[in-house]
C-alpha positions as CSV (number, residue, x, y, z in Angstrom):
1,X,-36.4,-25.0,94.4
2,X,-33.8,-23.5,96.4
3,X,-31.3,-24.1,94.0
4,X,-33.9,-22.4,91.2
5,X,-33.9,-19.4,93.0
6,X,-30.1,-18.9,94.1
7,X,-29.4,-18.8,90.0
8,X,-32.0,-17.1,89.2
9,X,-30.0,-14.5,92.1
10,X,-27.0,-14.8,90.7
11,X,-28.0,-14.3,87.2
12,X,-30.0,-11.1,88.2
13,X,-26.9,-9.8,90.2
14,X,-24.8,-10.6,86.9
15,X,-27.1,-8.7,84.5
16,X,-27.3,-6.0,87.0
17,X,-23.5,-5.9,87.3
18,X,-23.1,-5.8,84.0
19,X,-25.6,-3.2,83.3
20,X,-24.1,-0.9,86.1
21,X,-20.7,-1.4,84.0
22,X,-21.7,-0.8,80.7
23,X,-23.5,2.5,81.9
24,X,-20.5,4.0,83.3
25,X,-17.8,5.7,80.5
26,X,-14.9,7.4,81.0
27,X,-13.5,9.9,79.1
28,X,-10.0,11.0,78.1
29,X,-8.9,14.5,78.4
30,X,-8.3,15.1,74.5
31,X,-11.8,13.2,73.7
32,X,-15.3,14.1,73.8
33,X,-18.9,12.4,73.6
34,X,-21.3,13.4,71.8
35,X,-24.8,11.8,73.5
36,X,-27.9,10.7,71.6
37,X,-31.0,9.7,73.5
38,X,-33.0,7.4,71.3
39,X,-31.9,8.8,68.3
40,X,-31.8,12.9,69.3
41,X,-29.0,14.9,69.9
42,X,-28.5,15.7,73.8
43,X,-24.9,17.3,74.1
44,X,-21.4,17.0,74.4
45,X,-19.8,15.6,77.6
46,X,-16.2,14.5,79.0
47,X,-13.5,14.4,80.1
48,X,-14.1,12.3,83.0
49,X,-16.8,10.3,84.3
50,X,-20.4,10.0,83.5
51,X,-23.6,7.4,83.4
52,X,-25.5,6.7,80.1
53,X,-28.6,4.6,80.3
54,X,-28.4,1.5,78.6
55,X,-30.5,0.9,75.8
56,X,-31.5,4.5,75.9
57,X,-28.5,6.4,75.3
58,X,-25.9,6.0,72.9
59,X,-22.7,8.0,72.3
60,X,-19.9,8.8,70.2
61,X,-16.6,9.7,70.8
62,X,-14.5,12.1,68.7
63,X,-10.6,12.7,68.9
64,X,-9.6,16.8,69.6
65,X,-5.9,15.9,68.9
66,X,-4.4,17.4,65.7
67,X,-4.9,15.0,62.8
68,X,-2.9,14.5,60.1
69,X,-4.3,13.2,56.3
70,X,-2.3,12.8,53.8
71,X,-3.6,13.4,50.2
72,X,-2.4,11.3,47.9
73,X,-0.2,11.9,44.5
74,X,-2.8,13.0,42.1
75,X,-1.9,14.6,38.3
76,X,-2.8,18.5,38.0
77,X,-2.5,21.3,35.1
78,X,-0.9,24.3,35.7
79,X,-2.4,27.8,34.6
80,X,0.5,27.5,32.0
81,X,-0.2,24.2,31.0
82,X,2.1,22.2,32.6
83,X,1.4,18.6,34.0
84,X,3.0,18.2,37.5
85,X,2.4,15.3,40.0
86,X,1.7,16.3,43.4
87,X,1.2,15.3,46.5
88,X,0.1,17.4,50.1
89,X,-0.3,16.7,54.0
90,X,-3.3,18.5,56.0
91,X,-3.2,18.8,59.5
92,X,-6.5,19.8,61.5
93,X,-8.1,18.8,64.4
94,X,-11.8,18.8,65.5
95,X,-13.1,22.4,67.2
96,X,-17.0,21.9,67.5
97,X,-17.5,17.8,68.3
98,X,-21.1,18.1,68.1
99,X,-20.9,19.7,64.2
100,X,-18.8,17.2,63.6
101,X,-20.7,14.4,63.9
102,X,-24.0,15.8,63.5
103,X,-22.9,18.4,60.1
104,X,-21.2,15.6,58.0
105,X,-21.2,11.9,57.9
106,X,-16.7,11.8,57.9
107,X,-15.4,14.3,58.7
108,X,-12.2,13.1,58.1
109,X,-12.6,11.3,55.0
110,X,-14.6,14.6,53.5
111,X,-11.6,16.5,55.3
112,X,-9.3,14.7,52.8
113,X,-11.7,14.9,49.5
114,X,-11.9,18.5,49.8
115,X,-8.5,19.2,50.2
116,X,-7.8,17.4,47.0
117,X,-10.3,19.9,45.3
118,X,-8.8,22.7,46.9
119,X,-5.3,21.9,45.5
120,X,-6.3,21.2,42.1
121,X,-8.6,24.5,42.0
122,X,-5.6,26.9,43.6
123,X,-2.5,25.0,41.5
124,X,-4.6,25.2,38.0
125,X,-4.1,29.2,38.7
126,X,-0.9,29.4,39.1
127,X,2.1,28.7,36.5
128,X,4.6,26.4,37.3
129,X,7.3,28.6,38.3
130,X,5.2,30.1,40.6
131,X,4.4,26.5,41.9
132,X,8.0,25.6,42.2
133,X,9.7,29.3,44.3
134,X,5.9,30.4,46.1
135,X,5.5,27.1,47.8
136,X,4.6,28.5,51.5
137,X,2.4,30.8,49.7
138,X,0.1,28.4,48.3
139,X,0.5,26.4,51.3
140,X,-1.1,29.4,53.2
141,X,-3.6,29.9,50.6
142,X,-5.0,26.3,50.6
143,X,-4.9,26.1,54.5
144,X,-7.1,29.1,54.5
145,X,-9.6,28.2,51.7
146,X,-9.9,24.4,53.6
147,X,-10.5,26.4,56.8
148,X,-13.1,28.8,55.8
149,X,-14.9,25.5,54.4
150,X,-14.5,22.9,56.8
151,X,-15.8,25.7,59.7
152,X,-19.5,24.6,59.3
153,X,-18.3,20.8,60.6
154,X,-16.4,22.0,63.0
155,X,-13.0,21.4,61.7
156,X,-10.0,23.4,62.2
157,X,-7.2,23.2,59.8
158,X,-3.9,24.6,60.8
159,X,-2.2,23.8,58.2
160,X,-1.1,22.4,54.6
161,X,2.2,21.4,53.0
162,X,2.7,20.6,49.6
163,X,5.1,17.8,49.6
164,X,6.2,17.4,46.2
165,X,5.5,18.8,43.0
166,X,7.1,16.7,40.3
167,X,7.3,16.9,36.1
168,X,6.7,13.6,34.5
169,X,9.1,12.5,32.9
170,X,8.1,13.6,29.4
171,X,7.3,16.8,30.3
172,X,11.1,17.0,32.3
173,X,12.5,16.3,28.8
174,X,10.4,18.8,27.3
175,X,11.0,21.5,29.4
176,X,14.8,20.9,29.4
177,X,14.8,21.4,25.6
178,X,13.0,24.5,26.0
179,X,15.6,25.5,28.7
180,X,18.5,24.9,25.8
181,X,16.8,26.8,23.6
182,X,16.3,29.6,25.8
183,X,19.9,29.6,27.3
184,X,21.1,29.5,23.2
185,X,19.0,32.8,22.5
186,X,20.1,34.7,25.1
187,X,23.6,33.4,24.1
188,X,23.2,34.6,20.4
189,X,21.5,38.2,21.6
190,X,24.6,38.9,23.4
191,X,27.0,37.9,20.7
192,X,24.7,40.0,18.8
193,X,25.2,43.0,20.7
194,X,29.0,42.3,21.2
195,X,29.3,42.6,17.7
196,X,27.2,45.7,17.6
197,X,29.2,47.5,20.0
198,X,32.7,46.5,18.5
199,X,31.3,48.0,15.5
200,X,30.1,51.1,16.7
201,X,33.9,51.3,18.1
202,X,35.3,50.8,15.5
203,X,33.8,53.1,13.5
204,X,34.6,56.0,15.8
205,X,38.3,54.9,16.0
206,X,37.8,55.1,12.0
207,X,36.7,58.8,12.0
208,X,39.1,59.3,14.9
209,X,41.6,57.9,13.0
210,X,41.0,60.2,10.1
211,X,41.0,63.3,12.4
212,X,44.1,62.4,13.9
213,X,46.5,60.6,11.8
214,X,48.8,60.5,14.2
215,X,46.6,58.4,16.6
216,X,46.3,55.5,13.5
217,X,50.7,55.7,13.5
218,X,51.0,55.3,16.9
219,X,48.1,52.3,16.6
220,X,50.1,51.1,14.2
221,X,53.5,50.8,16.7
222,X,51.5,49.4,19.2
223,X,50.0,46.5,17.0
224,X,53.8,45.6,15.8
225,X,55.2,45.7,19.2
226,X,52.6,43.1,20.4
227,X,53.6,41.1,17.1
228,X,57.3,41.3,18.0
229,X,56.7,40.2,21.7
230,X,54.8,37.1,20.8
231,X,56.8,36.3,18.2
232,X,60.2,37.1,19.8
233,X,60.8,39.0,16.6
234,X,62.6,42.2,15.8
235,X,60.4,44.4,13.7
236,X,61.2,47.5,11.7
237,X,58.1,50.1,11.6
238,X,57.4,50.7,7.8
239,X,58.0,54.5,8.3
240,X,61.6,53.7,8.8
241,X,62.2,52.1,5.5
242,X,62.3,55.8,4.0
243,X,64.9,56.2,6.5
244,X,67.0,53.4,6.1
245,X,67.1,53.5,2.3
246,X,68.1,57.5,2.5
247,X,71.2,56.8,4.5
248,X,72.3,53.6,1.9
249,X,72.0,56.0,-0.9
250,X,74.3,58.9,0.9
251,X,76.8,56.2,1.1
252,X,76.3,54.7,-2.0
253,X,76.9,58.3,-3.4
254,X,80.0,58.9,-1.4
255,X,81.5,56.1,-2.6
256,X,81.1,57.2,-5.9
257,X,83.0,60.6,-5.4
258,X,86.4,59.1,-4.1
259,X,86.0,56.9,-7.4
260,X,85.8,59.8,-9.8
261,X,88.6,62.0,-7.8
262,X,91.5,62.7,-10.5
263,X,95.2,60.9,-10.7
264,X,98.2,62.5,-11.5
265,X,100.9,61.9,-14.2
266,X,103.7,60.6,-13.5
267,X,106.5,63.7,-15.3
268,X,104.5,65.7,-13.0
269,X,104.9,63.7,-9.9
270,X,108.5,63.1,-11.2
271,X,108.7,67.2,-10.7
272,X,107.5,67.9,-7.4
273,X,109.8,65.5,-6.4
274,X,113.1,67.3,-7.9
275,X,111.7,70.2,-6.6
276,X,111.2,68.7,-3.0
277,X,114.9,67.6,-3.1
């Protein structure tokens, strides 16, 4: 009987250990508990030390530090129609511990599924080259959308970053066709308007020209002098010809003259000489 009784002590010290223990939580400095006694809501305690009473209360603990989810690649369409892979971090952390467990069953897992809305609702109204230079602007954008909607659970987000936004590679080739073709317009507008321009010189060095002959002479020197130093040639200006062919002809007709001058006889050169003697 004795020996009945000293078990049945030490079993009752054991449960009431063990009851003692289980009552007694502790608390972190970045957590909180949120308290339910059977079933209702009956606040928010920590950090530290408190008591709960077994089998009567109940609690829940929830993180404050900031928390980081990362969405997952998903496949959006631009405002301009464009299919881009992309793929975003959120970074919150709980504000209200009591909404967030009482307002919504995950927070975290409903933190994530909305932000995935949020980026497919703000990208599909932007184009893609605003997507690709405006990056911390539609970073800011979603972070404020996801915090004005996650404020009834309690959640803060600080902040979103878009990760990568990538072109299948289709669409890459696509677009890089569309580049050449662009780059060859503008390439063909400008020869365009090159050729305009020469033109439209041209035809006021024509009528200046005409004005001015002498302008079109002295063009003309110029163009064979370029000629000549290139071609390490000696060039005669085609005014000079008139020149050149005036001076052969004086000569030509000199020549003549001493051929027509008239000879003497020979009695009479026979005479001058007695006469010299």
């Amino acid at each position: 009987m004795p020996l009945l009784t000293n078990i049945a002590l030490y079993v009752g010290i054991l449960v009431i250990v063990s009851i003692i223990y289980s009552s007694i939580k502790v608390i972190r400095e970045y957590e909180r508990a949120v308290i339910f006694r059977l079933g209702r809501l009956l606040g928010v305690k920590g950090p530290g030390i408190f008591f709960l009473i077994p089998l009567v209360d109940s609690m829940i603990k929830v993180d404050l530090r900031t928390t980081v989810i990362d969405v997952s690649k998903q496949r959006m369409i631009t405002k301009d129609n464009v299919t881009v892979d992309v793929d975003a971090v959120v970074y919150y952390r709980v504000s209200d511990p009591q909404k967030a467990i009482v307002q919504v069953e995950d927070y975290q897992d409903a933190t994530r599924l909305l932000a995935q809305t949020t980026l497919r609702d703000v990208l599909g109204q932007v184009d893609l080259d605003y997507l690709l230079s405006q990056r911390d602007e539609l970073n800011k954008r979603v972070q404020k959308i996801l915090d004005t909607a996650t404020d009834p659970w309690g959640i803060k987000v600080i902040g979103v970053t878009i990760k990568d936004a990538s072109l299948p590679e289709d669409m890459m080739r696509a677009i890089a066709k569309q580049a050449e073709a662009e780059r060859e317009r503008r390439s063909r507008v400008i020869m365009a308007m090159g050729e305009m321009e020469a033109s439209k010189k041209m035809t006021e060095a024509a009528s200046l020209y005409q004005k001015v002959p002498i302008a079109l002479r002295l063009r003309e020197l110029q163009t064979l002098t370029e000629i000549a130093r290139e071609k390490n040639l000696i060039v005669v200006p085609s005014g000079s010809f008139g020149a050149v062919a005036g001076f052969t002809k004086a000569m030509q007709m000199s020549g003549q003259k001493e051929e027509k001058k008239p000879v003497k006889s020979k009695r009479a050169q026979e005479f001058v000489e007695d006469e010299e003697f």
